[in-house]
C-alpha positions in Angstrom: -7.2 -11.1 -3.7 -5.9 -8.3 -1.3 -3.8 -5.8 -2.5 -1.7 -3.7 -0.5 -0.9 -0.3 -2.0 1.7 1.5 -0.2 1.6 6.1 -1.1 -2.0 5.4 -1.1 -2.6 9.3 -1.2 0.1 10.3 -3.5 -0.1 10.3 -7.4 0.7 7.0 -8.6 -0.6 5.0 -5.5 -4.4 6.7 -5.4 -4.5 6.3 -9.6 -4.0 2.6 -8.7 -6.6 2.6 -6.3 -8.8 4.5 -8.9 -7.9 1.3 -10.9 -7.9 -1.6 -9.6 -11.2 -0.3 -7.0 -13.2 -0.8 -10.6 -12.5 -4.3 -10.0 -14.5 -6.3 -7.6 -12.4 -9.5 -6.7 -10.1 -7.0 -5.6 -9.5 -6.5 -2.1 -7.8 -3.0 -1.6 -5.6 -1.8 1.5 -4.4 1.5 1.5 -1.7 2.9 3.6 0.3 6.1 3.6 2.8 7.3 5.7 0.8 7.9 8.6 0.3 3.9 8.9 3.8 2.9 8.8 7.6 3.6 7.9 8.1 1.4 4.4 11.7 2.2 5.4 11.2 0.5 9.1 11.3 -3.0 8.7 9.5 -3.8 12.0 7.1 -0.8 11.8 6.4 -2.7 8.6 5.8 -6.3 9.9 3.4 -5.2 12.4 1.4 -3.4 10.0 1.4 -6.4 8.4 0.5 -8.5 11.4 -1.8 -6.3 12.3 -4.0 -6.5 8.7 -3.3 -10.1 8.9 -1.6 -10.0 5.2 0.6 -12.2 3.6 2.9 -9.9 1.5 3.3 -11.7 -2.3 4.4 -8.4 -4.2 4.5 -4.7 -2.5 5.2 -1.5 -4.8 6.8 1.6 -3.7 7.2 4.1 -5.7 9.3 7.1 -4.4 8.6 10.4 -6.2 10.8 13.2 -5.2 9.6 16.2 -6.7 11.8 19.8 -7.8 
């Protein structure tokens, strides 16, 4: 299975890396802001297009710290 995770570097998206890496029928993807825009839908697709992925289930988690 590949699994996109989206904040890759941030907290709760490189602990889900730590995570589900300890699991070898998973395929991992990660991509932070650099790779794409969550926000922009067709900076989004082409990433998609690009990684050849059919998208079943995408988190985002937006932390905004203060």
């Amino acid at each position: 299975m590949i699994i996109l995770v989206t904040g890759a570097k941030g907290m709760m998206g490189s602990d889900l890396i730590k995570v589900l890496s300890q699991k070898k029928e998973y395929n991992l993807i990660g991509a932070t802001r650099n790779d794409f825009d969550i926000t922009d839908y067709s900076q989004t697709l082409q990433f998609l297009r690009i990684k050849d992925l059919i998208l079943s289930f995408m988190l985002c988690c937006l932390y905004k710290g203060r």
